[in-house]
C-alpha positions as CSV (number, residue, x, y, z in Angstrom):
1,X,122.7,115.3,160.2
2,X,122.4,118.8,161.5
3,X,121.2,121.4,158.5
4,X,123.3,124.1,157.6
5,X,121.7,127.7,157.5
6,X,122.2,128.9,154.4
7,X,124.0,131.9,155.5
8,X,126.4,129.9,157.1
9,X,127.2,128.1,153.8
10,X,131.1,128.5,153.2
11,X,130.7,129.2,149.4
12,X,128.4,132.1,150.6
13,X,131.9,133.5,152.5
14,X,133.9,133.0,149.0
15,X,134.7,136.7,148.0
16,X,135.1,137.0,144.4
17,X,137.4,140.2,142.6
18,X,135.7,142.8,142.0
19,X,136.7,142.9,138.2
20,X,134.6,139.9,137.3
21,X,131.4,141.8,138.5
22,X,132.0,144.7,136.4
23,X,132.8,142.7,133.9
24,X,129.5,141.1,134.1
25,X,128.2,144.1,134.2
26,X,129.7,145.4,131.4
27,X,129.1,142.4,129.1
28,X,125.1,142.6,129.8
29,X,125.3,146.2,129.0
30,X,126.8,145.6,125.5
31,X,124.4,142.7,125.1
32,X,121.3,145.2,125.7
33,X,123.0,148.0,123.5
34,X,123.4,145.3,120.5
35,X,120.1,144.9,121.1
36,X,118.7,148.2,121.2
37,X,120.6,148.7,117.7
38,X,119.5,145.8,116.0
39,X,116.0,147.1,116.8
40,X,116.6,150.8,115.4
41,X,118.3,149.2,112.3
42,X,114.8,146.7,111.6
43,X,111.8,149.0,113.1
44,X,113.7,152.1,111.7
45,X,116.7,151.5,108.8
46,X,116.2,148.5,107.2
47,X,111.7,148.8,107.7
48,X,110.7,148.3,104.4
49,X,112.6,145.0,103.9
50,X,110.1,143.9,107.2
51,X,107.5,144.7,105.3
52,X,108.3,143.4,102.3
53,X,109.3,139.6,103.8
54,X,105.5,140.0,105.7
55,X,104.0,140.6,102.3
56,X,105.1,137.8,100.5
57,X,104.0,135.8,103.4
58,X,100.2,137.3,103.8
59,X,100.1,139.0,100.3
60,X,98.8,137.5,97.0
61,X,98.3,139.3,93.7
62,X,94.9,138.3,92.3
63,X,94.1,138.6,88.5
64,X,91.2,140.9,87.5
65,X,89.5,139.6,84.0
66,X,88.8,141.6,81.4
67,X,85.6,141.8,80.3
68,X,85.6,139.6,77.1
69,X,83.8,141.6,74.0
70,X,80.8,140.0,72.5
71,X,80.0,139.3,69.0
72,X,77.6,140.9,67.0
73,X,75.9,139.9,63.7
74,X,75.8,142.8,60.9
75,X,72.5,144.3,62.8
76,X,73.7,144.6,66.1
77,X,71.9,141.1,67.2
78,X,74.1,140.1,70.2
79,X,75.8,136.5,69.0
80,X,78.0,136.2,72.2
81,X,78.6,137.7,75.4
82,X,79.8,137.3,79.4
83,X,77.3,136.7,81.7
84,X,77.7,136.4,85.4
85,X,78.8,132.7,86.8
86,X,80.4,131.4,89.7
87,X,83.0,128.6,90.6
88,X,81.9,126.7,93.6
89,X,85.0,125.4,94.9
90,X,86.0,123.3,98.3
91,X,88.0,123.4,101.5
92,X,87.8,119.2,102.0
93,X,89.2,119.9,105.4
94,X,86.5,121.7,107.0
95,X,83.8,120.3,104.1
96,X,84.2,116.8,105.9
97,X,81.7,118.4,108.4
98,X,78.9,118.8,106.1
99,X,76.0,116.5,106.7
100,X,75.2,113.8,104.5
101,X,72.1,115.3,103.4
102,X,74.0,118.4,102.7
103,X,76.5,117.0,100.4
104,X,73.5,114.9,98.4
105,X,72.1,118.4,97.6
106,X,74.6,120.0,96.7
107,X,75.7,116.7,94.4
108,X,72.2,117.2,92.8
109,X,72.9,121.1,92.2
110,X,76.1,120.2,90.5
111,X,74.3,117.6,88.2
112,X,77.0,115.0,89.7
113,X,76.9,111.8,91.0
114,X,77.1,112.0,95.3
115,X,80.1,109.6,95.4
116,X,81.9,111.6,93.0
117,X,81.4,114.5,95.0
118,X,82.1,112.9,98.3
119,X,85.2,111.4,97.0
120,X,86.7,114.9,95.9
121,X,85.4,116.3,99.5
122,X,88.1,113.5,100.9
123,X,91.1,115.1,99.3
124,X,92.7,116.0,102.5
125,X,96.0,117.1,101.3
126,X,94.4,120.2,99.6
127,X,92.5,123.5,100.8
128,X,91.3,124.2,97.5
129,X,89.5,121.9,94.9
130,X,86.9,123.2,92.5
131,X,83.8,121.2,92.0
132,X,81.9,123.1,89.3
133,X,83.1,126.0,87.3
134,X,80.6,128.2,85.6
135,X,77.4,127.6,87.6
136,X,74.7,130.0,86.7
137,X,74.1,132.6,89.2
138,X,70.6,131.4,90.1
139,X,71.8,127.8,90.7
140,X,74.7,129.6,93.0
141,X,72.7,131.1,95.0
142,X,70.8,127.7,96.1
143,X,74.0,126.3,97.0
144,X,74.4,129.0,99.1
145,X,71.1,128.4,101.1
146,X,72.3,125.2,102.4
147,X,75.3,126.5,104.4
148,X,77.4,123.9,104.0
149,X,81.1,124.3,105.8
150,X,84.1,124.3,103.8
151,X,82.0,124.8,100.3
152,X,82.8,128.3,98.3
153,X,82.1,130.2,95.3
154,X,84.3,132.1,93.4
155,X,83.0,135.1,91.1
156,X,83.3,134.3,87.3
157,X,81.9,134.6,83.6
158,X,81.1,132.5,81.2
159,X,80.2,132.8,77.4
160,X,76.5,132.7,76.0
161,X,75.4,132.2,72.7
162,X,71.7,133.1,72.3
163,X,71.9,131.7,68.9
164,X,72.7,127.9,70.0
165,X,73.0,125.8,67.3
166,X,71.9,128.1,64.1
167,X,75.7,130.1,64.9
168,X,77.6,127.1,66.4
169,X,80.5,126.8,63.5
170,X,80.5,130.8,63.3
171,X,80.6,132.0,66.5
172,X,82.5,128.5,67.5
173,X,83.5,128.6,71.9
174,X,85.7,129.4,74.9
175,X,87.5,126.9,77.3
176,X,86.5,127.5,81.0
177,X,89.0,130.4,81.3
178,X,87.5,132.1,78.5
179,X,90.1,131.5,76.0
180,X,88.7,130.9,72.3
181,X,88.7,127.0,70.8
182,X,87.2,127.7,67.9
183,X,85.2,130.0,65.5
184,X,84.8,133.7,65.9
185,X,86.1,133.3,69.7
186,X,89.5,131.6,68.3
187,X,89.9,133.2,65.3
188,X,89.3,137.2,67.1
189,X,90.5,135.8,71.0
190,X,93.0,138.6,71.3
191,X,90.7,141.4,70.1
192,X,87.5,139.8,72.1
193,X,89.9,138.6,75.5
194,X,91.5,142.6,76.0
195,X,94.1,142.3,79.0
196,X,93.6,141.2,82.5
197,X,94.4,143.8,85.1
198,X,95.6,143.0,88.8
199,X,95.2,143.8,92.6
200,X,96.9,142.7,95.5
201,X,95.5,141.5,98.6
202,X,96.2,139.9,101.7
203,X,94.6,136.2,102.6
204,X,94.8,134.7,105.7
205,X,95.8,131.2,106.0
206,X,92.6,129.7,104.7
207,X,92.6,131.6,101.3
208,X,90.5,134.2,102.2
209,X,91.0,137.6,101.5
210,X,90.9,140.2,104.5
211,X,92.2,143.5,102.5
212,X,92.8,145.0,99.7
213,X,96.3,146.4,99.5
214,X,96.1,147.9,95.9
215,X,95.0,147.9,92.2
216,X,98.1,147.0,90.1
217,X,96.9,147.3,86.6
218,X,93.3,148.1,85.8
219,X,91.9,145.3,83.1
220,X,91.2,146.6,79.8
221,X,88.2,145.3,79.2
222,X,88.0,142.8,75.5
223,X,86.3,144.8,72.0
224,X,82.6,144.3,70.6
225,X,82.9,142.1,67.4
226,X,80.7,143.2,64.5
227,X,80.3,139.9,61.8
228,X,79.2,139.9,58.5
229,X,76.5,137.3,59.2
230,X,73.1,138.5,59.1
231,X,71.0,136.5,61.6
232,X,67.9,136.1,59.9
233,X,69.3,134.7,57.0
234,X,71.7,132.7,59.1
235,X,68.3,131.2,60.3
236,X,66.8,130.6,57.5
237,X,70.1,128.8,55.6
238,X,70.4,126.6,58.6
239,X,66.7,125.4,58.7
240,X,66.6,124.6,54.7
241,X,70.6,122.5,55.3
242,X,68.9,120.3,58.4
243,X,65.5,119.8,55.9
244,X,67.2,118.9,53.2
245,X,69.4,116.3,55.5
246,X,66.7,114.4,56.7
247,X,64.6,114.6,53.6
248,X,67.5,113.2,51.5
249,X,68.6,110.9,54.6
250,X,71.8,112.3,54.4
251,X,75.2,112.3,55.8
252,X,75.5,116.6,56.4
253,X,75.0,119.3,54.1
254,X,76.6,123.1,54.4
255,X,75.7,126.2,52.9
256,X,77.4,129.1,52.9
257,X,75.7,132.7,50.9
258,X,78.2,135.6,50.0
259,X,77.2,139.4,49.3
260,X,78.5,139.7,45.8
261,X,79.3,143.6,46.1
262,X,81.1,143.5,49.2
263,X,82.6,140.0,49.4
264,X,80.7,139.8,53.1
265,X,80.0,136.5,54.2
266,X,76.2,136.3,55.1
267,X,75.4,133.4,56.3
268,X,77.5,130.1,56.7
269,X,75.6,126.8,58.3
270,X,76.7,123.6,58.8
271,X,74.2,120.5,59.9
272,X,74.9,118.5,62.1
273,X,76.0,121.4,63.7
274,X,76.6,122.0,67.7
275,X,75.0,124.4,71.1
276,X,78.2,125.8,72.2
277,X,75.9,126.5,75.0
278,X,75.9,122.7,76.0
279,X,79.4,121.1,76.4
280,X,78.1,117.9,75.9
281,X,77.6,118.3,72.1
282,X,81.4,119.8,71.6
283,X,82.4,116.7,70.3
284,X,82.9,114.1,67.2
285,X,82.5,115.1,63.5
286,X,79.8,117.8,64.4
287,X,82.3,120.4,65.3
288,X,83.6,120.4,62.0
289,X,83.2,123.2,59.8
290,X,82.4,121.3,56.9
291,X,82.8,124.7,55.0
292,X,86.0,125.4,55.5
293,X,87.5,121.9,56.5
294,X,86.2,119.8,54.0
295,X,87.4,119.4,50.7
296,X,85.9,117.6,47.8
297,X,85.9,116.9,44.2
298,X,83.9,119.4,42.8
299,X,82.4,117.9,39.6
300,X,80.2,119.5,37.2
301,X,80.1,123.0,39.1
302,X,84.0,123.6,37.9
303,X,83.3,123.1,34.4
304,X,82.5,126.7,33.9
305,X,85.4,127.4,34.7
306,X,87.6,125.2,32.2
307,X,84.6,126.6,29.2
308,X,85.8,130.7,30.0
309,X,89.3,129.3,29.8
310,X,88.5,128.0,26.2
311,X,86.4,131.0,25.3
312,X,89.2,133.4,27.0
313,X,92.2,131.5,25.3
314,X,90.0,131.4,21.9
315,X,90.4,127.8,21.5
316,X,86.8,128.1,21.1
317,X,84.2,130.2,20.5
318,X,80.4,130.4,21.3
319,X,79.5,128.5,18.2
320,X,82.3,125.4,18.7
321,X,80.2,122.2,18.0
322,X,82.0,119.9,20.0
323,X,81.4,116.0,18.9
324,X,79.9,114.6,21.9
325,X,80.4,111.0,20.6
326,X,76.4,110.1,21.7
327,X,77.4,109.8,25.1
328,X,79.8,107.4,25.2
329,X,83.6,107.6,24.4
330,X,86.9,106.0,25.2
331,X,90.2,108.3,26.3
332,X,93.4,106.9,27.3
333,X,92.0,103.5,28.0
334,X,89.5,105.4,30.4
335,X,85.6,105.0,29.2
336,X,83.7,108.4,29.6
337,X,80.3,108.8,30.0
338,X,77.1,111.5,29.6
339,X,73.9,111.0,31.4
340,X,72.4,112.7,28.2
341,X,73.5,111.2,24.9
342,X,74.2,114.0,22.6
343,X,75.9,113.5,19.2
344,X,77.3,117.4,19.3
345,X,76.6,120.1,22.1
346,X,78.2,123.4,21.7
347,X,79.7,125.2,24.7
348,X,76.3,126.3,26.3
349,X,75.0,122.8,25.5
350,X,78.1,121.2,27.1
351,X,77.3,123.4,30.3
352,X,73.4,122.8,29.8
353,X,73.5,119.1,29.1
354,X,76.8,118.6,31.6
355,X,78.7,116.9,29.2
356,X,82.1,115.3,30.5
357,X,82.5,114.2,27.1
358,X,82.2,117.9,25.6
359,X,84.7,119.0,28.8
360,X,87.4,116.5,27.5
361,X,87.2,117.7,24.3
362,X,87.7,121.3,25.6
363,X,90.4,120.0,27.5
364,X,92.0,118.6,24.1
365,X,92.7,122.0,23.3
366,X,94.2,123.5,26.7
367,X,97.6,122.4,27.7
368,X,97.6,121.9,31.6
369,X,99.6,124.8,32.3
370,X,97.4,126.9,31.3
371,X,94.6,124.9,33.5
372,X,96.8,125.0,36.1
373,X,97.8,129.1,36.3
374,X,93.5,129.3,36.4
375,X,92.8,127.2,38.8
376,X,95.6,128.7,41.1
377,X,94.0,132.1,40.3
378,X,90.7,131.1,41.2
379,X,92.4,130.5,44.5
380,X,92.2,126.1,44.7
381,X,95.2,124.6,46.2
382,X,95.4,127.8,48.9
383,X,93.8,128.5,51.6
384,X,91.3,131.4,51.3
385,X,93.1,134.5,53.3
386,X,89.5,134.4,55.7
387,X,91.1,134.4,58.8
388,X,89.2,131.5,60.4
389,X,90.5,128.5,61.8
390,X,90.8,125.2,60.6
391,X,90.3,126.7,56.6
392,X,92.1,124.1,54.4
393,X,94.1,124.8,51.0
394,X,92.8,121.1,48.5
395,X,94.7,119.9,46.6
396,X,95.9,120.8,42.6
397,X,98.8,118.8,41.8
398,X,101.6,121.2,40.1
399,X,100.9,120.8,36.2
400,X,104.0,118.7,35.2
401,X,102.6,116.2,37.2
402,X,99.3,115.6,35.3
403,X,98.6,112.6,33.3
404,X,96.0,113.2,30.1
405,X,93.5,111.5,31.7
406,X,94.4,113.6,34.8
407,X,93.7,116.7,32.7
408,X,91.2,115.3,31.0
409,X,89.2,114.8,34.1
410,X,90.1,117.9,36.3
411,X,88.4,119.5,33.2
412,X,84.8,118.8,34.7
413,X,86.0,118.5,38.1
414,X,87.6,115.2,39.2
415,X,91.5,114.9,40.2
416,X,91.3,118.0,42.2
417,X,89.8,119.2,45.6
418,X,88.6,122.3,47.0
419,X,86.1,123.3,49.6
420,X,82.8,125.1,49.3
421,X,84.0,128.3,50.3
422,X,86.6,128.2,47.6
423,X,83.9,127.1,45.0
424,X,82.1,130.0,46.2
425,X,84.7,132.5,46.0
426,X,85.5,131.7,42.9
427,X,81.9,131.6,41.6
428,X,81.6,135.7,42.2
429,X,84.5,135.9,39.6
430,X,81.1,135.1,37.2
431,X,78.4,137.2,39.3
432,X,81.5,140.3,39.4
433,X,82.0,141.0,36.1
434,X,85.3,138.9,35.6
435,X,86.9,140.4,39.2
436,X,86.8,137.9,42.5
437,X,86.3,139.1,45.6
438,X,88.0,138.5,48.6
439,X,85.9,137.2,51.7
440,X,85.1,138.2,54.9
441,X,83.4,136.9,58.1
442,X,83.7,140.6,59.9
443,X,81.4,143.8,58.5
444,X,83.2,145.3,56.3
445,X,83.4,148.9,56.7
446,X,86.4,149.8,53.5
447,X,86.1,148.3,49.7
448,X,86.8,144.7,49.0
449,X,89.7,144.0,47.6
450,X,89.3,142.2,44.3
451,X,91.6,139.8,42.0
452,X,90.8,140.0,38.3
453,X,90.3,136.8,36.5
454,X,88.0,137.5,33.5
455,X,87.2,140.1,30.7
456,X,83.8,141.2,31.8
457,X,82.9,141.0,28.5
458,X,83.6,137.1,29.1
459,X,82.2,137.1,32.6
460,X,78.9,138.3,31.5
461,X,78.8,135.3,28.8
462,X,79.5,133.1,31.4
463,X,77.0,134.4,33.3
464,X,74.4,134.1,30.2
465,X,75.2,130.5,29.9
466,X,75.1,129.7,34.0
467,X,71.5,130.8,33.4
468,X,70.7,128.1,30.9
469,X,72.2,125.9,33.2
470,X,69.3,127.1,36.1
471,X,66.8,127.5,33.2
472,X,64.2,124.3,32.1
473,X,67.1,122.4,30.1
474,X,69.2,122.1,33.2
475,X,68.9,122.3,36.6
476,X,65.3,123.9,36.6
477,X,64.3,123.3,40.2
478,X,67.0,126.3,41.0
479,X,64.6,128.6,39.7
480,X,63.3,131.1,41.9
481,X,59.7,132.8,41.3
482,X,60.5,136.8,40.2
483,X,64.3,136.3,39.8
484,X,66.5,135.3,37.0
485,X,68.7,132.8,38.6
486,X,72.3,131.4,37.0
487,X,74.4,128.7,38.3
488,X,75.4,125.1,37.8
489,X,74.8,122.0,39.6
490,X,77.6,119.2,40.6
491,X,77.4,115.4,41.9
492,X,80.5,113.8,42.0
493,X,81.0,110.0,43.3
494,X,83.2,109.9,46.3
495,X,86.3,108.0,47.0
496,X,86.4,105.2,49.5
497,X,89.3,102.9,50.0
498,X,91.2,104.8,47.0
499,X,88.0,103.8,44.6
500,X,85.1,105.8,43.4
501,X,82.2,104.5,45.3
502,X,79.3,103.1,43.3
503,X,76.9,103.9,45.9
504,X,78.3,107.3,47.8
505,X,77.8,110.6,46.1
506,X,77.4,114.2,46.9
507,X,75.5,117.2,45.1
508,X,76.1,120.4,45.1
509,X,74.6,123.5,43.4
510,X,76.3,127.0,43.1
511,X,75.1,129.7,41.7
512,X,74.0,133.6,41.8
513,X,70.9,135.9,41.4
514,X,69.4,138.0,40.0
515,X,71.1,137.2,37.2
516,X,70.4,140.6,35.9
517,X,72.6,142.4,38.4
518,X,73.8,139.3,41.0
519,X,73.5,140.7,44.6
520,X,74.3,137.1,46.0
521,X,76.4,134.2,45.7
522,X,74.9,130.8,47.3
523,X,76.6,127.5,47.3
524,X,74.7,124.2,48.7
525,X,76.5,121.0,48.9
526,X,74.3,117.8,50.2
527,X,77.0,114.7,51.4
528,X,76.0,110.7,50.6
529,X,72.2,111.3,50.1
530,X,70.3,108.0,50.6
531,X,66.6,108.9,50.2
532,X,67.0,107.8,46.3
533,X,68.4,110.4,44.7
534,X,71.8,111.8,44.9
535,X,72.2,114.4,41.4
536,X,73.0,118.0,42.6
537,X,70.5,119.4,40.4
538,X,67.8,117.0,42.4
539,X,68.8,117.6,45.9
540,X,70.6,120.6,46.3
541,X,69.0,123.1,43.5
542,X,66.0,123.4,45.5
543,X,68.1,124.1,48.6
544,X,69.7,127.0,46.6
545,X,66.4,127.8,45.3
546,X,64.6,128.4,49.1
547,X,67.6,130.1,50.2
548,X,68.3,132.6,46.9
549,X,64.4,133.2,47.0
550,X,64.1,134.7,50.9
551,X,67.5,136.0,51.3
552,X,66.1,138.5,48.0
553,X,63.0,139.0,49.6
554,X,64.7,139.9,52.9
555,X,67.1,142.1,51.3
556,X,63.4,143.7,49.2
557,X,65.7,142.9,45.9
558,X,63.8,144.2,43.0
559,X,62.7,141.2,41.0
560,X,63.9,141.2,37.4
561,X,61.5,138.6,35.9
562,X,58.0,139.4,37.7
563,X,56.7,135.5,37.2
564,X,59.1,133.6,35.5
565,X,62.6,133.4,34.1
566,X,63.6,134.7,30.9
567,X,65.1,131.4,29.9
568,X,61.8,129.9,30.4
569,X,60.2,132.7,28.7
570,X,62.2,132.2,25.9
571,X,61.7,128.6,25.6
572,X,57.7,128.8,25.9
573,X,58.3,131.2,23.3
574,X,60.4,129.1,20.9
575,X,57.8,125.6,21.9
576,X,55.0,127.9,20.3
């Protein structure tokens, strides 16, 4: 077949109009003047809206932390503060090309087991997985030095408490993200947090940032906390608490020591206790702030309370002799009992001797109403307005609900609840002149306010008896060398399975000093002793005893009796 030059093609001889090629033309040009203004309306007009879609596609707002305040004790001793941390973090995708060798080191840095860590490094699916938040800055920077691919670190705080344990239920702790969980950091987190700030920046696909477009909003950084605790005696409250547990083989014990004048809260221990420095020990029972969460049946150390009543109301007076039945006696079917047998005590010798007998007869002579409006203003049944978490109200029944033997009981201290730091409270009523103070865990930089409950013409009586309660005829091992002490011990059985428990007690002790002028209020309660003894005026005067003695010497309290008590003075004096 002979080939046709393409010139000699017939379609190449087809003449079209010449319309259609100007139309061609024409339609081309339009197409390049669309064009031309599409691309003045988006580089030109409508430039910002470019901009704004490429943003959101490249641009990320980051959030800048504010600096969280730390927390001071009443001298300035630092409690808790920020230090510098990192977050290591991984890229699994590009970390599945670190060595074998590379990833065991870096498992041991992280104090986590390899196959953990490899197991995370296999999360495909993600470009960002932390492995360890928090990592001290020294520990950082070895896990730098090994260069492994794919394997971060982020720039972080966390909290330390130089304290540890002594300051664990005070200063309490922060979650990773620096949010309070307990304590000081809970109760304070949105003075201590202040308020994050923010930039924007732009990242490129694998996270990483590759300019800074802006500062948004500058973080205000969190403000200094100044407590009321006083670290040395903090110290010194906590080490006599964790003695007297293991010398009494006990369950816990708390004590908690209140400024009289000011209504500052000085020092306030629990044991067991916890290092909110070490995760590890934020769990179980320990973290509870036995102080504030706990609530108990008083015993023996409310009876004061139901005697001013009496005096107050004038049911009786300071020379009542109250038949004490020899220490035995039955009420409302219910058989009562003393420790000492007494045929007739008056009221000191009711408080003295503890009588429960002596309290039901008191109690004979108050209607419950009456017991009721004074327990509610000694604050039991509400919680104390401290402002920490986890602070618990007890429990006092409303009065129409009280059975005589209910009353007749709640008289020295049973049928009722309350928690140390109520007990306390309440016991500055006595050391105050007849006013109660309202606590604080912050310094205190205005007057207390104060709620009057007494005369002090009855406070200071009272007060006279408490320290016959301390002196050689009571609980004598309170005593402190150079001070007049006052106060009253407690040990109440506990209740297990809805029964009194013939075997589990606690003991308590609360009282004041120098009895003269009180400066402080301390309160010691020791729960289900084992080592033999279990009476409050056994295990937990001491207690009270070490703690009154160098929290006066630390303050450089004058003494008011230069070797020994004026009780005991008096008694010597009487024996000769």
């Amino acid at each position: 077949m002979k080939r046709m030059p393409f010139f000699d093609n017939p379609m190449t001889r087809v003449q079209f109009p010449m319309w259609r090629g100007r139309l061609v033309l024409l339609m081309i040009g339009i197409g390049f003047l669309v064009l031309l203004g599409r691309a003045v309306y988006l580089q030109g007009i409508n430039r910002d809206f470019l901009q704004e879609q490429g943003g959101k596609r490249y641009e990320r707002t980051l959030t800048l932390q504010a600096s969280r305040g730390k927390i001071m004790d009443r001298n300035d001793v630092v409690l808790a503060a920020s230090v510098p941390a990192a977050g290591i973090w991984a890229n699994p995708e590009l970390a599945r090309h670190a060595k074998p060798e590379q990833v065991t080191a870096l498992a041991a840095l992280l104090e986590m087991p390899a196959e953990v860590l490899a197991d995370r490094l296999k999360d495909d699916e993600r470009t960002f997985v932390y492995l360890r938040r928090q990592v001290s800055m020294e520990r950082a920077r070895e896990i730098a030095t090994l260069k492994i691919p794919g394997i971060h670190q982020l720039g972080e705080t966390r909290r330390f408490y130089p304290e540890g344990g002594t300051m664990g239920h005070v200063v309490g702790f922060t979650d990773l993200d620096g949010r309070g969980q307990e304590g000081i950091e809970l109760a304070y987190d949105d003075i201590l947090s202040g308020t994050p700030g923010s930039r924007q920046v732009i990242k490129d696909r694998l996270g990483r940032i590759v300019e800074d477009v802006r500062d948004v909003h500058l973080p205000m950084d969190g403000r200094d906390l100044h407590l009321s605790i006083d670290t040395r005696i903090q110290f010194l409250v906590y080490q006599a608490i964790a003695n007297a547990v293991q010398e009494n083989k006990a369950q816990s014990a708390s004590a908690v020591v209140v400024d009289v004048r000011t209504g500052e809260i000085l020092a306030l221990a629990n044991y067991p206790t916890f290092d909110p420095n070490d995760r590890s020990t934020l769990t179980g029972p320990r973290l509870r702030n036995r102080i504030l969460t706990d609530t108990f049946e008083p015993g023996s150390i409310l009876k004061p309370f139901t005697v001013a009543l009496a005096l107050e109301m004038g049911r009786i007076d300071a020379n009542t002799q109250i038949n004490t039945e020899n220490g035995e006696y039955t009420y409302q079917g219910h058989r009562i009992r003393d420790v000492s047998r007494q045929s007739s005590l008056d009221p000191l010798g009711v408080l003295t001797k503890s009588s429960n007998i002596g309290m039901v007869k008191i109690s004979e002579r108050l209607k419950a109403q009456e017991m009721w409006a004074q327990f509610t203003e000694l604050g039991f049944g509400q919680p104390p307005a401290i402002g920490m978490p986890g602070a618990v109200a007890g429990r006092l029944r409303p009065w129409e609900r009280w059975r005589p033997i209910e009353k007749a009981t709640m008289a020295y201290g049973y049928g009722l609840s309350t928690s140390l730091l109520q007990i306390a409270r309440a016991y500055t009523a006595f050391a105050r002149d007849g006013d109660m103070v309202n606590l604080t865990m912050v310094r205190r930089e205005n007057t207390a306010a104060t709620v009057p409950v007494f005369s002090p013409e009855l406070a200071r009586q009272v007060r006279s008896m408490l320290e016959s309660a301390a002196g050689p005829d009571g609980a004598k091992l309170a005593s402190v060398q150079g001070f007049r002490v006052a106060g009253k011990s407690g040990t109440a059985r506990k209740i297990v399975n809805g029964s009194y428990s013939q075997s589990l007690y606690r003991g308590s002790f609360i009282g004041f000093a120098p009895a003269s002028d009180p400066r402080i209020v301390v309160a010691v309660t020791i729960d289900e002793p084992t080592a033999g003894h279990y009476y409050g005026g056994r295990i937990a005067a001491p207690v009270f005893s070490e703690i009154t003695g160098r929290t006066l010497r630390l303050f450089g309290v004058e003494p008011d009796a230069l070797y020994e008590s004026e009780v005991m003075a008096r008694t010597q004096g009487g024996a000769q």
